[in-house]
Backbone atoms as SQL, in Angstrom:
CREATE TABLE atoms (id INTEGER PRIMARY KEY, chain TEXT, resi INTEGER, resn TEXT, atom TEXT, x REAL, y REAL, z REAL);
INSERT INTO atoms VALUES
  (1, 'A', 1, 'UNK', 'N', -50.167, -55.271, 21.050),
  (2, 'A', 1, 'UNK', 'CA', -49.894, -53.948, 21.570),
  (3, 'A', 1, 'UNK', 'C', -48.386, -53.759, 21.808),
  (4, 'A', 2, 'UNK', 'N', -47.638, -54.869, 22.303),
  (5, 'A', 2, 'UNK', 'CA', -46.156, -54.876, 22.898),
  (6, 'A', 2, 'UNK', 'C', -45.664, -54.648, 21.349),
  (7, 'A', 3, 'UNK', 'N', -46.243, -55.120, 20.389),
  (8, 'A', 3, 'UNK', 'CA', -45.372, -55.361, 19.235),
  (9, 'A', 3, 'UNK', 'C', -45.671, -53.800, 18.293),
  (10, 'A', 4, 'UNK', 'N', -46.634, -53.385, 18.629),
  (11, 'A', 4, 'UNK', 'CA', -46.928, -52.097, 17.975),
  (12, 'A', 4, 'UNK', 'C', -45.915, -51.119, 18.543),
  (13, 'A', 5, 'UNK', 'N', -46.113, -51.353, 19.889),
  (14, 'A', 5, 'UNK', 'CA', -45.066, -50.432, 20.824),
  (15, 'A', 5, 'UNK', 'C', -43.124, -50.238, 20.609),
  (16, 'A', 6, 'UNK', 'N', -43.282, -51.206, 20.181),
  (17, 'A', 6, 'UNK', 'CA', -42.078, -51.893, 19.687),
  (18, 'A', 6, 'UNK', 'C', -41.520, -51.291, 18.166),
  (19, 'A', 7, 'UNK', 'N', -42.251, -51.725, 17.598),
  (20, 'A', 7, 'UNK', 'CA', -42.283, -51.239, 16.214),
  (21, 'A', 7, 'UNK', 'C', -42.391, -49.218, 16.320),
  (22, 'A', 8, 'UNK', 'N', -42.962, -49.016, 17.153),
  (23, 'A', 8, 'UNK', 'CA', -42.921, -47.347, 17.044),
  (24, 'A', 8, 'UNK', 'C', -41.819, -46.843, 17.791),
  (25, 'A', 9, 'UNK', 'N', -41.018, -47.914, 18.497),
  (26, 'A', 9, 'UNK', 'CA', -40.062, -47.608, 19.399),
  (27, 'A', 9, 'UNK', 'C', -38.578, -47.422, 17.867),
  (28, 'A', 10, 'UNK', 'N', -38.848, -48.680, 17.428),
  (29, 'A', 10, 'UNK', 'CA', -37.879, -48.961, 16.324),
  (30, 'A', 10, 'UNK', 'C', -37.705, -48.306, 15.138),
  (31, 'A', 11, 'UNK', 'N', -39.173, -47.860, 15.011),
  (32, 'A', 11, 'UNK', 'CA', -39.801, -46.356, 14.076),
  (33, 'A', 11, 'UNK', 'C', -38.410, -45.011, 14.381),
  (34, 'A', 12, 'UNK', 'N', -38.967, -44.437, 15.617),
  (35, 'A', 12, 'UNK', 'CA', -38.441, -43.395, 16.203),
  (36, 'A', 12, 'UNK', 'C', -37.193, -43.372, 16.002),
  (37, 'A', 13, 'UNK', 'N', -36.245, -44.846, 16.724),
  (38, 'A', 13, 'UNK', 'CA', -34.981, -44.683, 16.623),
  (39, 'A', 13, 'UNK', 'C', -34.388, -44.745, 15.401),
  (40, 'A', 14, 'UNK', 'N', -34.664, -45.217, 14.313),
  (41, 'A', 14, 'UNK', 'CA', -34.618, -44.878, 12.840),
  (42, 'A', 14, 'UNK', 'C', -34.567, -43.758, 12.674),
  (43, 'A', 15, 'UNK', 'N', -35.733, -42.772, 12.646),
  (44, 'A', 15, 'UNK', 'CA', -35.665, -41.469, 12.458),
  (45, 'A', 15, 'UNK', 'C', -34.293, -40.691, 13.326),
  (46, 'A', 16, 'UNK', 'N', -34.478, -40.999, 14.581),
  (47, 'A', 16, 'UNK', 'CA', -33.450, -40.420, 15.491),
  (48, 'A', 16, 'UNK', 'C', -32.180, -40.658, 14.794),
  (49, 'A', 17, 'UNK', 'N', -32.058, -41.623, 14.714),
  (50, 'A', 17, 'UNK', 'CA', -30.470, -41.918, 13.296),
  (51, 'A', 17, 'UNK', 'C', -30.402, -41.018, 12.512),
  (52, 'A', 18, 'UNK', 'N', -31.450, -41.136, 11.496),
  (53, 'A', 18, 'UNK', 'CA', -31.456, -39.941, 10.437),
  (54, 'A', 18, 'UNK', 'C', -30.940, -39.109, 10.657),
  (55, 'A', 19, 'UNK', 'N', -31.783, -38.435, 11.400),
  (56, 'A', 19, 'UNK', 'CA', -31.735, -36.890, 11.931),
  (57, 'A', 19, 'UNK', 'C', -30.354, -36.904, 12.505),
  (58, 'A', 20, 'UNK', 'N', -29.704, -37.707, 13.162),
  (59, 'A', 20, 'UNK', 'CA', -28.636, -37.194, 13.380),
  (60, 'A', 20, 'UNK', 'C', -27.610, -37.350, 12.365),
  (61, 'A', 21, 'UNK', 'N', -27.415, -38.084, 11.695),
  (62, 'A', 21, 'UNK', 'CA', -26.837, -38.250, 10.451),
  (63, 'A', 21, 'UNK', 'C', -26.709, -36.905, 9.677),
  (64, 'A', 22, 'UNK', 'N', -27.811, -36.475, 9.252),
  (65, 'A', 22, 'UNK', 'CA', -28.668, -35.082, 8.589),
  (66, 'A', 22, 'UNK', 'C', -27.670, -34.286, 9.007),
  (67, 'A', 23, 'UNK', 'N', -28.014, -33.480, 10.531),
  (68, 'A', 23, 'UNK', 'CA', -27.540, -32.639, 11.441),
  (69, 'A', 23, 'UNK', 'C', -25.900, -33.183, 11.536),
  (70, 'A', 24, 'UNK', 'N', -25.490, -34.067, 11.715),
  (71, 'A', 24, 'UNK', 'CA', -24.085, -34.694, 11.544),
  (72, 'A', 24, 'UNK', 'C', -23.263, -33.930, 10.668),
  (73, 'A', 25, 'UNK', 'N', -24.121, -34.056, 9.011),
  (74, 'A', 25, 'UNK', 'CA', -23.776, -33.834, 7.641),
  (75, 'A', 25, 'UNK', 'C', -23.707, -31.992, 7.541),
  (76, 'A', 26, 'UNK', 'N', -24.664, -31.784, 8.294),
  (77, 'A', 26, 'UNK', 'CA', -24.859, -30.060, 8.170),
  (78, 'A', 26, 'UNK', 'C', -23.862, -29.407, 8.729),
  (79, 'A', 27, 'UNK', 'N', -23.592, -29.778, 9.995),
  (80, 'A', 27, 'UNK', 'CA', -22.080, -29.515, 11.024),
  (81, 'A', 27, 'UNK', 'C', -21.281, -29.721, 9.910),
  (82, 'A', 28, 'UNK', 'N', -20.709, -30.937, 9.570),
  (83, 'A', 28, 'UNK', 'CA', -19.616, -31.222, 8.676),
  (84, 'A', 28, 'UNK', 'C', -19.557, -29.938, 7.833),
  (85, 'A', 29, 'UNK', 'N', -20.502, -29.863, 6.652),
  (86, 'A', 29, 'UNK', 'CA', -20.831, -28.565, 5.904),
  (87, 'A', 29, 'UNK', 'C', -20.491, -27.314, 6.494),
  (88, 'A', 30, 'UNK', 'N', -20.909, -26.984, 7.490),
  (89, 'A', 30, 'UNK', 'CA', -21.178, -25.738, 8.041),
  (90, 'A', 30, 'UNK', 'C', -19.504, -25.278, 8.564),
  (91, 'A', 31, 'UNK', 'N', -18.665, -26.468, 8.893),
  (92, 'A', 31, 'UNK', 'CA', -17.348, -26.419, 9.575),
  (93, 'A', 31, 'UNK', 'C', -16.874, -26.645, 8.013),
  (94, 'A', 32, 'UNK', 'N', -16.886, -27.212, 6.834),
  (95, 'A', 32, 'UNK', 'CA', -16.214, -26.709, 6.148),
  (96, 'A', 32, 'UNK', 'C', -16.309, -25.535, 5.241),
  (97, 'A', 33, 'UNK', 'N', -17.162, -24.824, 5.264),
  (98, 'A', 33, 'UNK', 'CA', -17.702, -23.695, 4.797),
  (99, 'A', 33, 'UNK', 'C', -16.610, -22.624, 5.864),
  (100, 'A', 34, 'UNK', 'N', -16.871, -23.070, 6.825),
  (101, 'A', 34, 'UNK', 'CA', -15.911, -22.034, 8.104),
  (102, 'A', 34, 'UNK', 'C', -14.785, -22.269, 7.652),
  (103, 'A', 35, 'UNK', 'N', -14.080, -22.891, 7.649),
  (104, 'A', 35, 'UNK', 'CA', -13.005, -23.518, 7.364),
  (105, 'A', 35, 'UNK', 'C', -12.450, -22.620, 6.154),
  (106, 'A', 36, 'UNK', 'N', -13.352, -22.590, 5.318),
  (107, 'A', 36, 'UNK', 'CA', -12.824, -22.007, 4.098),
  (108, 'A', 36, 'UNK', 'C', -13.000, -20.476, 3.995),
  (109, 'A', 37, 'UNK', 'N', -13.965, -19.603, 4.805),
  (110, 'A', 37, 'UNK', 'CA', -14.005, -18.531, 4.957),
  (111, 'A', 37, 'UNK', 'C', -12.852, -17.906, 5.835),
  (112, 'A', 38, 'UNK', 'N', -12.326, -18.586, 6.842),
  (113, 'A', 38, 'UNK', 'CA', -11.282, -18.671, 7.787),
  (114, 'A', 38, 'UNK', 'C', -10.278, -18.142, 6.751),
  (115, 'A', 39, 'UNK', 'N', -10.036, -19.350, 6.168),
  (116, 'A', 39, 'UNK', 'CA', -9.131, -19.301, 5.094),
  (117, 'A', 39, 'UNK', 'C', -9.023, -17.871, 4.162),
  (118, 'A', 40, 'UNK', 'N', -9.819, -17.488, 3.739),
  (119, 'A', 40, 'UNK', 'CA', -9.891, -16.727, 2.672),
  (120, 'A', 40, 'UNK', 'C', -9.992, -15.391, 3.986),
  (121, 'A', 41, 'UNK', 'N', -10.052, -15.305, 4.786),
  (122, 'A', 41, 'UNK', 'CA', -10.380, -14.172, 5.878),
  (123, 'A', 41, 'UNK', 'C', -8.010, -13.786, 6.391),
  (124, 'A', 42, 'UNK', 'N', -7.803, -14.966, 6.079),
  (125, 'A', 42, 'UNK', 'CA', -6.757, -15.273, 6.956),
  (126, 'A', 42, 'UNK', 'C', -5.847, -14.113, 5.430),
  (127, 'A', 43, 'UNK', 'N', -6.048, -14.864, 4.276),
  (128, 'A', 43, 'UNK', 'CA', -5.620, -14.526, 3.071),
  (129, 'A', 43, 'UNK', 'C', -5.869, -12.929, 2.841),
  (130, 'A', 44, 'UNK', 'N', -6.947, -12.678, 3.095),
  (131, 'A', 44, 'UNK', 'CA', -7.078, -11.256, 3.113),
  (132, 'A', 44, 'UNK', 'C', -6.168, -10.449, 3.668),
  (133, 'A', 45, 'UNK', 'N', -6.444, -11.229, 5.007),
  (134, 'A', 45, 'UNK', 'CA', -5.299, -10.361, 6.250),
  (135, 'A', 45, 'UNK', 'C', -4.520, -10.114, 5.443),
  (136, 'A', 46, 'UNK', 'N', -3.283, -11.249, 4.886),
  (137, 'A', 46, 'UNK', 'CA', -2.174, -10.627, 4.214),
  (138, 'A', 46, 'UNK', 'C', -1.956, -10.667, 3.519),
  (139, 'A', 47, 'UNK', 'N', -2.882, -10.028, 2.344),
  (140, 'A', 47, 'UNK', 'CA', -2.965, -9.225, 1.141),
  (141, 'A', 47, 'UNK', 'C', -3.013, -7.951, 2.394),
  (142, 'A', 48, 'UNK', 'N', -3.757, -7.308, 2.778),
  (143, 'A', 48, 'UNK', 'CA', -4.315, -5.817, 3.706),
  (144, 'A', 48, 'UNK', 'C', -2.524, -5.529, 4.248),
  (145, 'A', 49, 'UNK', 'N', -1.872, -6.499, 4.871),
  (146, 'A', 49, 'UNK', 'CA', -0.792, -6.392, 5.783),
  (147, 'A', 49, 'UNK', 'C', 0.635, -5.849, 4.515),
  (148, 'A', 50, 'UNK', 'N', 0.166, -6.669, 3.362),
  (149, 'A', 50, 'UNK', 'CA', 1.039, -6.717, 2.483),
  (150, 'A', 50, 'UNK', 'C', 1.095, -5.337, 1.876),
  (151, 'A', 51, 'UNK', 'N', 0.121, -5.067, 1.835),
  (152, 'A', 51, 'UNK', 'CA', -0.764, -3.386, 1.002),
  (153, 'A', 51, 'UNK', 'C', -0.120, -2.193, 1.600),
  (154, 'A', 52, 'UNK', 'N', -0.464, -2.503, 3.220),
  (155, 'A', 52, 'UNK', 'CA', 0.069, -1.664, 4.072),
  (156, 'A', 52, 'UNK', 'C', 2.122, -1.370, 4.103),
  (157, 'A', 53, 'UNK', 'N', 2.712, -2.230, 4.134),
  (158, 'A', 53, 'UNK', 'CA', 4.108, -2.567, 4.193),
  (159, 'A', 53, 'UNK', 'C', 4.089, -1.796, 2.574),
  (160, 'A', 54, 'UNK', 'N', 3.759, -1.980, 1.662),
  (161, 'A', 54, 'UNK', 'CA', 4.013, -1.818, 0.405),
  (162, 'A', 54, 'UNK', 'C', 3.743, -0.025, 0.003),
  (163, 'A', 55, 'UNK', 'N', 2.785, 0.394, 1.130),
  (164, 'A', 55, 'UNK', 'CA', 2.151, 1.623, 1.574),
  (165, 'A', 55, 'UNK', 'C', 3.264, 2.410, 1.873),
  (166, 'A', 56, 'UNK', 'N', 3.859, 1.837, 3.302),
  (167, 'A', 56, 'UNK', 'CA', 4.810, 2.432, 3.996),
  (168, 'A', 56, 'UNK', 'C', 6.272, 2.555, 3.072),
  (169, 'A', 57, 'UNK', 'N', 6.463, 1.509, 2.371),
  (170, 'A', 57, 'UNK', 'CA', 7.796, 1.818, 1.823),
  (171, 'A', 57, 'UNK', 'C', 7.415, 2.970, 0.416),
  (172, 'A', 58, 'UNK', 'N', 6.781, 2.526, 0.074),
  (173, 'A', 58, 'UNK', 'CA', 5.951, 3.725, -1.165),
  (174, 'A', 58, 'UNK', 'C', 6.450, 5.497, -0.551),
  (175, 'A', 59, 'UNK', 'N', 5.669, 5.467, 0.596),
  (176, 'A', 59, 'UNK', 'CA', 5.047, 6.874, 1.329),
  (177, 'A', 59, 'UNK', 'C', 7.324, 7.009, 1.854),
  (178, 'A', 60, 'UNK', 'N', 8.121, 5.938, 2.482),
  (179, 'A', 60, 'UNK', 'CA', 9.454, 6.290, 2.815),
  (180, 'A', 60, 'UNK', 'C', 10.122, 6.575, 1.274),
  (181, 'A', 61, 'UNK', 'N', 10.057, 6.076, 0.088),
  (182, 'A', 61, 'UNK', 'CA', 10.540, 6.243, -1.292),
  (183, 'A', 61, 'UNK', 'C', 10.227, 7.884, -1.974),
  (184, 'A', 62, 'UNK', 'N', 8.753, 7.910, -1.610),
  (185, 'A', 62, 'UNK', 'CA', 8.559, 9.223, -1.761),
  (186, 'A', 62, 'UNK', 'C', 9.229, 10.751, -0.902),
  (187, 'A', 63, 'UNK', 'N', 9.285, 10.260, 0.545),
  (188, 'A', 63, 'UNK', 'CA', 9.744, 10.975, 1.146),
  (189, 'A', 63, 'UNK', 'C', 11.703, 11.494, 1.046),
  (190, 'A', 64, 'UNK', 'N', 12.227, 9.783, 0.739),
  (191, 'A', 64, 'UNK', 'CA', 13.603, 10.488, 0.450),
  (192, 'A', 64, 'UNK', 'C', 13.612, 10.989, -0.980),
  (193, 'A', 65, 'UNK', 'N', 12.832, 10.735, -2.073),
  (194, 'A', 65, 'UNK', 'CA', 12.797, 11.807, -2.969),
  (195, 'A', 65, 'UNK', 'C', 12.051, 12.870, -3.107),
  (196, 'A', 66, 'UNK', 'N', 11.657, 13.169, -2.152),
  (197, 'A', 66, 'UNK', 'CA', 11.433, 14.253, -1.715),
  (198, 'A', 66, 'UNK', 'C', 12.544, 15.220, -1.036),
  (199, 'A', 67, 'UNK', 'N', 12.738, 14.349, -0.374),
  (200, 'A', 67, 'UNK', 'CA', 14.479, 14.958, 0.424),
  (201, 'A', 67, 'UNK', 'C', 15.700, 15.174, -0.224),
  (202, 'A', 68, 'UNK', 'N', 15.788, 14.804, -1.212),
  (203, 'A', 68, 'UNK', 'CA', 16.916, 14.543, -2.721),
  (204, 'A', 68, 'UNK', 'C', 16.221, 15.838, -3.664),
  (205, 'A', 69, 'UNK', 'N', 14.823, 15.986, -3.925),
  (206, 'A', 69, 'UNK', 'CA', 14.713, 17.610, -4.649),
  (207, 'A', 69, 'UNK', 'C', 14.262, 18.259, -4.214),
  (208, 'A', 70, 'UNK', 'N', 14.674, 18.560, -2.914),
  (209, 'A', 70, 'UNK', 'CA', 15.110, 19.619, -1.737),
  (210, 'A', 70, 'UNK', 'C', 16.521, 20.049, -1.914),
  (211, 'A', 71, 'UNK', 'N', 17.264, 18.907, -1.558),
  (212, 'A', 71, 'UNK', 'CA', 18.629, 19.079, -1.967),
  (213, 'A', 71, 'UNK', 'C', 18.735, 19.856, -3.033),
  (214, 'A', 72, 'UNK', 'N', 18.519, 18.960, -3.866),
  (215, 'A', 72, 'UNK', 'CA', 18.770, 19.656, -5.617),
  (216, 'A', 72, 'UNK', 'C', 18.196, 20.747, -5.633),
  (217, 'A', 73, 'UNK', 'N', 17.110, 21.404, -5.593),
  (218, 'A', 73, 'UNK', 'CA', 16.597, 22.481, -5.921),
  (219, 'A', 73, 'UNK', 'C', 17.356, 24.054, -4.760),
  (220, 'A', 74, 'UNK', 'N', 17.808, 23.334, -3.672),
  (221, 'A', 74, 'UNK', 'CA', 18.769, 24.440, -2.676),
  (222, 'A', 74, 'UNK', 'C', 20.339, 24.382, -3.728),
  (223, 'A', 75, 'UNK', 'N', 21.129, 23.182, -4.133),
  (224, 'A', 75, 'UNK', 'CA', 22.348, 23.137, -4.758),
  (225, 'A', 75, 'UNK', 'C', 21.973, 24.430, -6.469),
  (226, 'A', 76, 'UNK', 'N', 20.653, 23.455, -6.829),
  (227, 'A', 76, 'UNK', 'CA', 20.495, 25.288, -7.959),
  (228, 'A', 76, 'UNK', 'C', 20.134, 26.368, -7.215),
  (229, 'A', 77, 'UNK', 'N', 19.656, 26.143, -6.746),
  (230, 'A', 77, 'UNK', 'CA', 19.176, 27.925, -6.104),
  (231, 'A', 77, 'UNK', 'C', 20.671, 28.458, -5.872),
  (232, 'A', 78, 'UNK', 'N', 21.446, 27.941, -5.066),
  (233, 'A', 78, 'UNK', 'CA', 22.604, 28.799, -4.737),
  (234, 'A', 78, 'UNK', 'C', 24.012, 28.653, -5.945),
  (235, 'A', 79, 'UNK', 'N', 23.727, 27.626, -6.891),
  (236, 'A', 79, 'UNK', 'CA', 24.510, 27.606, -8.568),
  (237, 'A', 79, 'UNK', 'C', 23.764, 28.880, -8.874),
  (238, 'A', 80, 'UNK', 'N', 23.076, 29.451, -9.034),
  (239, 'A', 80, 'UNK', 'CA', 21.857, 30.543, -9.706),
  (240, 'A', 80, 'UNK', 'C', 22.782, 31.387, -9.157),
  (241, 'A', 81, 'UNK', 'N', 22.489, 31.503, -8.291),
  (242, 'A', 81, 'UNK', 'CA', 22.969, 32.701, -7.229),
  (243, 'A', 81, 'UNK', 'C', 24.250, 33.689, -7.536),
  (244, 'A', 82, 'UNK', 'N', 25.463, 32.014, -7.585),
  (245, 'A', 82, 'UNK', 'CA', 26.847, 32.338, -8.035),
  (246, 'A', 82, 'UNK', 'C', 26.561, 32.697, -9.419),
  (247, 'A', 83, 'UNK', 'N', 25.980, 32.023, -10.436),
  (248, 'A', 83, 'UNK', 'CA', 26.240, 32.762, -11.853),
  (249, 'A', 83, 'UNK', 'C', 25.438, 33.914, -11.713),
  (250, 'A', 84, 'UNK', 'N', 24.556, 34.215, -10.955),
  (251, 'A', 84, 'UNK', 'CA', 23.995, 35.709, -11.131),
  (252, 'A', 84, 'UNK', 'C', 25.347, 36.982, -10.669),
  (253, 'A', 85, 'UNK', 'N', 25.804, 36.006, -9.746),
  (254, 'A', 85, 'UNK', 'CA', 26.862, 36.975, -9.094),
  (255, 'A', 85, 'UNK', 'C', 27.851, 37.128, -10.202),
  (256, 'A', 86, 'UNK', 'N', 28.267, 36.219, -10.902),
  (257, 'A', 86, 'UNK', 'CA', 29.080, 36.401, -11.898),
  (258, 'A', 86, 'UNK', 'C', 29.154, 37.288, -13.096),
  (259, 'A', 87, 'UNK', 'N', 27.605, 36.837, -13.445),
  (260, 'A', 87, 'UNK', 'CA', 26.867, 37.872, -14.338),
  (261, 'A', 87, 'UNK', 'C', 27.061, 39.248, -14.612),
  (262, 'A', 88, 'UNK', 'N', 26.335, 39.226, -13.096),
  (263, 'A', 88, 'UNK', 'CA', 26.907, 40.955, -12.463),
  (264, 'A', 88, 'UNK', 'C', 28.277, 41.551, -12.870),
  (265, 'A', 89, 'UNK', 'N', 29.033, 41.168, -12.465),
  (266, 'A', 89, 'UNK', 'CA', 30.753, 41.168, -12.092),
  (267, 'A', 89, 'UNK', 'C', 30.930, 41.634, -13.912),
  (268, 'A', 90, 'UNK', 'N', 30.819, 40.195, -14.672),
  (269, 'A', 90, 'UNK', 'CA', 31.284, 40.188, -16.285),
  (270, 'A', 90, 'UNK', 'C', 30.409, 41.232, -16.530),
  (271, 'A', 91, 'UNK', 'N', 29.359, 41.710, -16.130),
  (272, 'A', 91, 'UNK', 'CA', 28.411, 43.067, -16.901),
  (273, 'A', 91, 'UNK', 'C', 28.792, 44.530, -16.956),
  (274, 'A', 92, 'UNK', 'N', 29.430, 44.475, -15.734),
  (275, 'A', 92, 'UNK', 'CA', 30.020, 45.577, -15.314),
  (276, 'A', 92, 'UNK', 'C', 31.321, 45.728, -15.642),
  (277, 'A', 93, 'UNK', 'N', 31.981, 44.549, -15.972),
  (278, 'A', 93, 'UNK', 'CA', 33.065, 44.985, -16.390),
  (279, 'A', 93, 'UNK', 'C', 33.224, 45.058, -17.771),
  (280, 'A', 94, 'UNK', 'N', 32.300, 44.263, -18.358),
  (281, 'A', 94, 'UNK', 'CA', 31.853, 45.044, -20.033),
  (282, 'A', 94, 'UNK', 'C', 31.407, 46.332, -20.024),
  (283, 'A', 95, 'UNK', 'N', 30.858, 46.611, -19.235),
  (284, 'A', 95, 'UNK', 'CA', 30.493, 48.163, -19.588),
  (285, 'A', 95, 'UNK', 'C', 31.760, 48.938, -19.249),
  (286, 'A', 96, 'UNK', 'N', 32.533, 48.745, -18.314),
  (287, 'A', 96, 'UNK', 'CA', 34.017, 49.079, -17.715),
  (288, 'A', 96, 'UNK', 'C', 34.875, 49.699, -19.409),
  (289, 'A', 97, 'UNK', 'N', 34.910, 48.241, -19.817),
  (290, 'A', 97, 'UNK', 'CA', 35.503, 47.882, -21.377),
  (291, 'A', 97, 'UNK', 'C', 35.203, 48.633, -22.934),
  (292, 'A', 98, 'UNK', 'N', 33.626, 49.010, -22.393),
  (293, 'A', 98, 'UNK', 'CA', 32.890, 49.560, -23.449),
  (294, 'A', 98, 'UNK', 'C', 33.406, 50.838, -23.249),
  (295, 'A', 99, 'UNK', 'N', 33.348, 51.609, -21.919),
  (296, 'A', 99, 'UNK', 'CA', 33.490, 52.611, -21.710),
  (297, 'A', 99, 'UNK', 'C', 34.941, 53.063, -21.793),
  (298, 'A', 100, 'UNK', 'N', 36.106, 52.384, -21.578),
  (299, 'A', 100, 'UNK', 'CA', 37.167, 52.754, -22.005),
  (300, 'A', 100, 'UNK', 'C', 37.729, 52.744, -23.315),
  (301, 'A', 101, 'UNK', 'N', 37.041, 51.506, -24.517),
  (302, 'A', 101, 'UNK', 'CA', 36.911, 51.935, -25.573),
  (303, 'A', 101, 'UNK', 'C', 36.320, 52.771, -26.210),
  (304, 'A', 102, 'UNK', 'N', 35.848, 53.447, -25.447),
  (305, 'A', 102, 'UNK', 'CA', 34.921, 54.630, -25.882),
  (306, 'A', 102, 'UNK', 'C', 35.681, 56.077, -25.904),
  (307, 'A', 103, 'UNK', 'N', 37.163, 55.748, -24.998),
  (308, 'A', 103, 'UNK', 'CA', 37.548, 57.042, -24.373),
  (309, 'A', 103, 'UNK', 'C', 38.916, 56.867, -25.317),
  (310, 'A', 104, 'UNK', 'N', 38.896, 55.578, -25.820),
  (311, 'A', 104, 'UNK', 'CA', 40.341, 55.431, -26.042),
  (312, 'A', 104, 'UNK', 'C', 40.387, 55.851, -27.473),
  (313, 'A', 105, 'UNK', 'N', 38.915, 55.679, -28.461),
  (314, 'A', 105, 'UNK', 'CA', 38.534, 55.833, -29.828),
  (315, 'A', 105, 'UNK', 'C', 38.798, 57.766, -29.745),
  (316, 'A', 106, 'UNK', 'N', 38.464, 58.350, -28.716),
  (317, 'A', 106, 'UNK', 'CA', 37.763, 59.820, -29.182),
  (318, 'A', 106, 'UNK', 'C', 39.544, 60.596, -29.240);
């Protein structure tokens, strides 16, 4: 009986080894699985961080050229302006020209 008892004692703690061994091995697994999602979680971050920065200078690049054909388009608007004014001026004074050759022929 002592020796049966014995033997199921020696049984058990065998198994109890196992099993922790097993469960040992699964932790191990389970922490390097984390480990590597960590990783690839961490990597994401800055790709996302990188995206963003790359965002912001994009959205500031756009904005000073935006601010540059503002400029430009006010520097023609008021070039326009002056040759319209000019326009005017040389039109009238062709007709000025026309009209005094007109007076000077008769």
């Amino acid at each position: 009986n002592f020796w049966q008892l014995r033997e199921k004692v020696v049984e058990l703690e065998t198994n109890l080894a196992d099993r922790a061994q097993q469960y040992g091995q699964e932790i191990s697994d389970l922490q390097s699985r984390l480990a590597k999602l960590q990783s690839q979680l961490e990597h994401s971050e800055a790709l996302r961080l990188n995206a963003e920065y790359q965002l912001t200078v994009s959205q500031q690049e756009i904005t000073r050229l935006n601010e540059a054909v503002d400029e430009k388009s006010s520097e023609l608007q008021s070039h326009n302006s002056a040759s319209q004014g000019m326009i005017s001026k040389l039109s009238e004074r062709y007709q000025e020209w026309q009209h005094t050759m007109a007076v000077v022929q008769r």
